[in-house]
FILUM-710467 format. One record per residue (C-alpha): residue in three letters; x, y, z. Coordinates in steps of 0.001 Angstrom, whole numbers. Example, Ala and Ser with C-alpha at 12.3 -4.5 7.8 and 13.67 -1.06 7.14 Angstrom:
BEGIN
code->ala	east->12300	north->-4500	up->7800
code->ser	east->13670	north->-1060	up->7140
***
This chain:
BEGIN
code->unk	east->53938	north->-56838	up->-12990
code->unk	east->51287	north->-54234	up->-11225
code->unk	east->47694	north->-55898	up->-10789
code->unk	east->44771	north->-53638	up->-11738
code->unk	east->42221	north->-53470	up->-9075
code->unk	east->38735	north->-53652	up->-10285
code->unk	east->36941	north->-50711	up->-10428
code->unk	east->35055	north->-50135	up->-7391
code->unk	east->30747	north->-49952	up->-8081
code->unk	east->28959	north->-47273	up->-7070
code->unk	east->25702	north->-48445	up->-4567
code->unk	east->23199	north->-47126	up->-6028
code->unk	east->21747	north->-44583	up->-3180
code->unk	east->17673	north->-44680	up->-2677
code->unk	east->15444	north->-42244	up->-1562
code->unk	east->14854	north->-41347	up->1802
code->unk	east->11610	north->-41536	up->2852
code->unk	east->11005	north->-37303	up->2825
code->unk	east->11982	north->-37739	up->-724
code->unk	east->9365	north->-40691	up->-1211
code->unk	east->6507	north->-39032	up->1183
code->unk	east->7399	north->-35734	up->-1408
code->unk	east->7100	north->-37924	up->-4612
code->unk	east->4004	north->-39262	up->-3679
code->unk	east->2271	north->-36127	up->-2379
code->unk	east->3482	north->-34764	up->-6088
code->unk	east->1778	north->-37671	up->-7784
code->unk	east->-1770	north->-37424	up->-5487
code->unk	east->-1440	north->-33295	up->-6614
code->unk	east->-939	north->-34328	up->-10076
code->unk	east->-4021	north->-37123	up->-9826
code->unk	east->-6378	north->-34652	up->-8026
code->unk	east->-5336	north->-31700	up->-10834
code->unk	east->-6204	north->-33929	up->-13519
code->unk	east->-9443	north->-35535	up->-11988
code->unk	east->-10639	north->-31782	up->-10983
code->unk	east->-9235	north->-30327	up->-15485
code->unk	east->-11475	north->-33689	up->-16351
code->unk	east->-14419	north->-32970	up->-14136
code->unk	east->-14695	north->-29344	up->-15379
code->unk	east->-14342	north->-30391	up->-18612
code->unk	east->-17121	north->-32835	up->-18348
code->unk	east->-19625	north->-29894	up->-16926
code->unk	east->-18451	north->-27253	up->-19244
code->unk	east->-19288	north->-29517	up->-22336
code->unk	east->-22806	north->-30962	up->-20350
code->unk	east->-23464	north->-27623	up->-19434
code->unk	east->-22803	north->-26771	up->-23778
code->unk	east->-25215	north->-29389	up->-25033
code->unk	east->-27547	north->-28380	up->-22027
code->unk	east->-27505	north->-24655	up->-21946
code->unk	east->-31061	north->-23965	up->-20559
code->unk	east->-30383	north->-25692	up->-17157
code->unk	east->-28163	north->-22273	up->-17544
code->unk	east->-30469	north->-20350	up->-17995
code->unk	east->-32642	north->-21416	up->-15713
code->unk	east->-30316	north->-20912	up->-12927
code->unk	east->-29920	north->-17836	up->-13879
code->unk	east->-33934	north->-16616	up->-13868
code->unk	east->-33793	north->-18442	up->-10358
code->unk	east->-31141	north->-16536	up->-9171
code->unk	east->-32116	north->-13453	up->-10313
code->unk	east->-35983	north->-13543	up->-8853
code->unk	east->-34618	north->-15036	up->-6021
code->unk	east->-32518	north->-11556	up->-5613
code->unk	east->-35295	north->-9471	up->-6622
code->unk	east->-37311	north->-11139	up->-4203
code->unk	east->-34683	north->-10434	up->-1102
code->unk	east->-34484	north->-6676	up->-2303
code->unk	east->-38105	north->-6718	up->-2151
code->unk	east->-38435	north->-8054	up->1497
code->unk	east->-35592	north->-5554	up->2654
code->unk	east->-37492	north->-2367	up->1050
code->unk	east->-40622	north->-3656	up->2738
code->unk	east->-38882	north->-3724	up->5963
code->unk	east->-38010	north->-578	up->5805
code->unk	east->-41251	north->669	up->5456
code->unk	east->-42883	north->-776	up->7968
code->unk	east->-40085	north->333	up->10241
code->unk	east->-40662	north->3500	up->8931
code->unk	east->-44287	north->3320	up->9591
code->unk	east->-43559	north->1854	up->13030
code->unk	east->-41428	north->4615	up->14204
code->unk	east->-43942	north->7387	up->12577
code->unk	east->-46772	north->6028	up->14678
code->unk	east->-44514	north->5316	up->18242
code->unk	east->-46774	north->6203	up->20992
code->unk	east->-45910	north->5979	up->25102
code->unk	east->-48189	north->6677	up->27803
code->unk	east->-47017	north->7950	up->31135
code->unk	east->-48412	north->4574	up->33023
code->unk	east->-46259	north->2854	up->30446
code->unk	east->-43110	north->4751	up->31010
code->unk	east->-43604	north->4379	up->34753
code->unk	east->-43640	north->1122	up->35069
code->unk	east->-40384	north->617	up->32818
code->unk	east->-37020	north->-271	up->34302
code->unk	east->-34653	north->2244	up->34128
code->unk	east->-32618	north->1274	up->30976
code->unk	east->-35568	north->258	up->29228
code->unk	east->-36991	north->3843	up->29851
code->unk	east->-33847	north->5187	up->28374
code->unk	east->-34150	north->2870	up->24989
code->unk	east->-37928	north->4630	up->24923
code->unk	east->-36381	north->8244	up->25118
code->unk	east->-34128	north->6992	up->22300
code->unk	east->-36890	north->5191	up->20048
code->unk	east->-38581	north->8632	up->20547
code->unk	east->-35229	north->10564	up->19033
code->unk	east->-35255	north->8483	up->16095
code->unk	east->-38876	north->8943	up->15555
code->unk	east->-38342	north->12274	up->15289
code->unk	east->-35858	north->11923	up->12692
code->unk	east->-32573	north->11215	up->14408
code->unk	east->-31324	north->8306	up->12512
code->unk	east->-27823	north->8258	up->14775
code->unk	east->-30200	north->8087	up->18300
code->unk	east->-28177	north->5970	up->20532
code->unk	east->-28415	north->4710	up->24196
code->unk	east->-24962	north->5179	up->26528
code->unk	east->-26082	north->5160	up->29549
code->unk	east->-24654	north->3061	up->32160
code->unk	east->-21646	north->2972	up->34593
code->unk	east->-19173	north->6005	up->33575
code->unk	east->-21824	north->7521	up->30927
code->unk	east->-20424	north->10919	up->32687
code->unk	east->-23976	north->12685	up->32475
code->unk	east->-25094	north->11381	up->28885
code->unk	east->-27650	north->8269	up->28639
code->unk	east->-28900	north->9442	up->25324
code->unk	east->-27223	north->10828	up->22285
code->unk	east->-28733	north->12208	up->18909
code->unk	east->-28300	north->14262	up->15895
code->unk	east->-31529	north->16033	up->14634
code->unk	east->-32205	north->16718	up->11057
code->unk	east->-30779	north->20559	up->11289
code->unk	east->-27311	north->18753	up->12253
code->unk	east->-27757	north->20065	up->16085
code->unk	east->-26189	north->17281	up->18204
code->unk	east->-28555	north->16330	up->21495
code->unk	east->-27164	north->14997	up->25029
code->unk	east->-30097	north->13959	up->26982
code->unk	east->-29359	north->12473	up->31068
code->unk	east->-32512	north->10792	up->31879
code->unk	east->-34171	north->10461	up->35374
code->unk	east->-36495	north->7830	up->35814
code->unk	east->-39097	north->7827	up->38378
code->unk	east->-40636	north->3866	up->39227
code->unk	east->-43357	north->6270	up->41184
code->unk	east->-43848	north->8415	up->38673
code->unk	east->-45279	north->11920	up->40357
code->unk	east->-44923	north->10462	up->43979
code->unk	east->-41007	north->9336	up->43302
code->unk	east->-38253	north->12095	up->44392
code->unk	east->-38059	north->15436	up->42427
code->unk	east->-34999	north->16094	up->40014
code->unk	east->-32851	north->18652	up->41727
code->unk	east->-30616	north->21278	up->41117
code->unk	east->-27535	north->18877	up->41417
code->unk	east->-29294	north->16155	up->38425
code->unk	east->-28522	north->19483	up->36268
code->unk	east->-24853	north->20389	up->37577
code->unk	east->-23839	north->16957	up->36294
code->unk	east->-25561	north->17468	up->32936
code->unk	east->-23996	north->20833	up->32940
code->unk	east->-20568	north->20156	up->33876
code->unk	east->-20539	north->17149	up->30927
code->unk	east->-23103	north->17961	up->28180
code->unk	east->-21149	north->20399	up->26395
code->unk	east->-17283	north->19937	up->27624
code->unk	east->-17301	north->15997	up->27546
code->unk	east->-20060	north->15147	up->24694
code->unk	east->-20060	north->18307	up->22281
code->unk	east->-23363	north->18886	up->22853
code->unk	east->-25768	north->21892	up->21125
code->unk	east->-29027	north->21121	up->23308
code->unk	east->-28424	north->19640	up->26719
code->unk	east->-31728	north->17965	up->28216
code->unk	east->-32749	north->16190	up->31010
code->unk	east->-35770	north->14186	up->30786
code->unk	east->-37923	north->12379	up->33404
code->unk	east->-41306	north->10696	up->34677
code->unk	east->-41192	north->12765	up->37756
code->unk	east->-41237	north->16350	up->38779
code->unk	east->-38689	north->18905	up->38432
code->unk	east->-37945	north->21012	up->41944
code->unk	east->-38497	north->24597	up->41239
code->unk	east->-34439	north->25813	up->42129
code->unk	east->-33568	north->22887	up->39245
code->unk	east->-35657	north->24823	up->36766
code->unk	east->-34180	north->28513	up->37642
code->unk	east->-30455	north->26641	up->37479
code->unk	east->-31885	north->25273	up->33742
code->unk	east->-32944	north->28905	up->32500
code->unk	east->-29663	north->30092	up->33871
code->unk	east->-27553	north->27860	up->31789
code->unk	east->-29388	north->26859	up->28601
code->unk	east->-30398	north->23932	up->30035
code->unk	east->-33574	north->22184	up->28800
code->unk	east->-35943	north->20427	up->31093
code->unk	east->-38594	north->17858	up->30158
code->unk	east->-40931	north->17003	up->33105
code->unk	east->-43716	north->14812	up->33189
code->unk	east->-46372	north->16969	up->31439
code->unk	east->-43580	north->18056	up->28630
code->unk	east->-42789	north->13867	up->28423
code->unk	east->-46649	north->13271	up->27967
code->unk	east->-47163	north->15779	up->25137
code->unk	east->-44071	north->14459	up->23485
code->unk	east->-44358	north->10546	up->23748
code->unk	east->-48059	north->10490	up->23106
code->unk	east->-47823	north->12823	up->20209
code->unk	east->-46046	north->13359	up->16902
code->unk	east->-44108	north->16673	up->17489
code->unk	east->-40725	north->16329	up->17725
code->unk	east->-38962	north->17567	up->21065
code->unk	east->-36939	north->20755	up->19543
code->unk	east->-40605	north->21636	up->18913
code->unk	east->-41953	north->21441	up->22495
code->unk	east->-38775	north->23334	up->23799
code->unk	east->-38152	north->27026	up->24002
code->unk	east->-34714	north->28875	up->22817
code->unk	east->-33001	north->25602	up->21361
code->unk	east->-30367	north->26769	up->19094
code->unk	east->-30105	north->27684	up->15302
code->unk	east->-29690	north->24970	up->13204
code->unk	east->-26596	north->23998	up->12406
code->unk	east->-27035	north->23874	up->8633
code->unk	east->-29828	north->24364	up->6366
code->unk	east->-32262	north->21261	up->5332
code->unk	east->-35622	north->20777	up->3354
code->unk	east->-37121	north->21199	up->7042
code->unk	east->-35528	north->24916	up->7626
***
């Protein structure tokens, strides 16, 4: 006669400790969803029985808006105002540094109404340290030549223009190609100018135009056409 062996128990297996570091980040998610469905619950029925705090927040919020649109439109006018009324004397412009004068020639530009006036100038500028649209949608490249002595520094020459020429209108797309400076202008550079619709703005020209309120394209002779019609055609 066969014995029967007694049935074998099963260990019980426990959880590895993935499974408990799991279970327990379940249970904190759990806690901290219940704690965050009870705290909104709690300020949702406060914010019931107190409903002007509410309200209140909301006339605060919306001065305090109207009160930051207010500030920005009043920035913008005296900006506006500022740029109307930008004046620069020639002893001022002299005694600029060189980059500073070119930020001048481009505060000038957006006086005038070129809201896209930008300084490049610096190392591989390839002729352009100033670039503008003007309200008739012609597109400006100005090279700028600043003199520290003013009058007494060395004249622009005919080769200052052959750079401008050779880049204004290949390289930057410009309509009117200027060159501006503090100094004086040698008389060949000025011929070379005429010759190929170059514009030149010496020191007298730069007087009448930074101490005044005419825009350049005004001062200049044969600048093209606009390029599309405005209120100002």
């Amino acid at each position: 006669m066969t014995r029967r062996r007694p049935p074998t128990r099963r260990r019980n297996r426990r959880p590895s400790r993935r499974q408990q570091q799991r279970d327990a980040q379940l249970l904190a998610l759990a806690a901290a969803a219940a704690a965050g469905i009870t705290l909104v619950v709690m300020v949702v029925n406060w914010l019931l029985t107190h409903w002007w705090v509410l309200v209140v927040v909301l006339v605060l919020a919306v001065l305090a808006g109207a009160g930051w649109l207010y500030n920005r439109q009043q920035q913008a006018r005296w900006e506006a105002v500022r740029a109307q009324g930008l004046r620069y004397g020639l002893p001022h412009l002299d005694a600029l540094h060189h980059a500073r004068f070119e930020d001048a020639i481009r505060d000038l530009m957006q006086r005038d109404g070129c809201h896209d006036a930008q300084r490049v100038g610096g190392r591989g500028d390839l002729g352009a340290d100033v670039k503008a649209t003007d309200p008739y949608g012609r597109r400006w490249v100005i090279q700028c030549k600043h003199r520290r002595n003013g009058a007494h520094g060395s004249p622009v020459g005919t080769p200052d223009l052959q750079v401008l020429n050779g880049t204004a209108r290949q390289v930057h797309g410009a309509d009117v190609a200027v060159i501006v400076t503090n100094g004086r202008v040698t008389g060949p550079a000025v011929t070379f100018a005429k010759q190929q619709r170059l514009h030149v703005v010496d020191r007298q020209t730069l007087a009448v135009w930074a101490s005044g309120s005419r825009p350049l394209w005004e001062l200049l002779r044969a600048v093209p056409p606009p390029r599309r019609p405005t209120s100002l055609s």
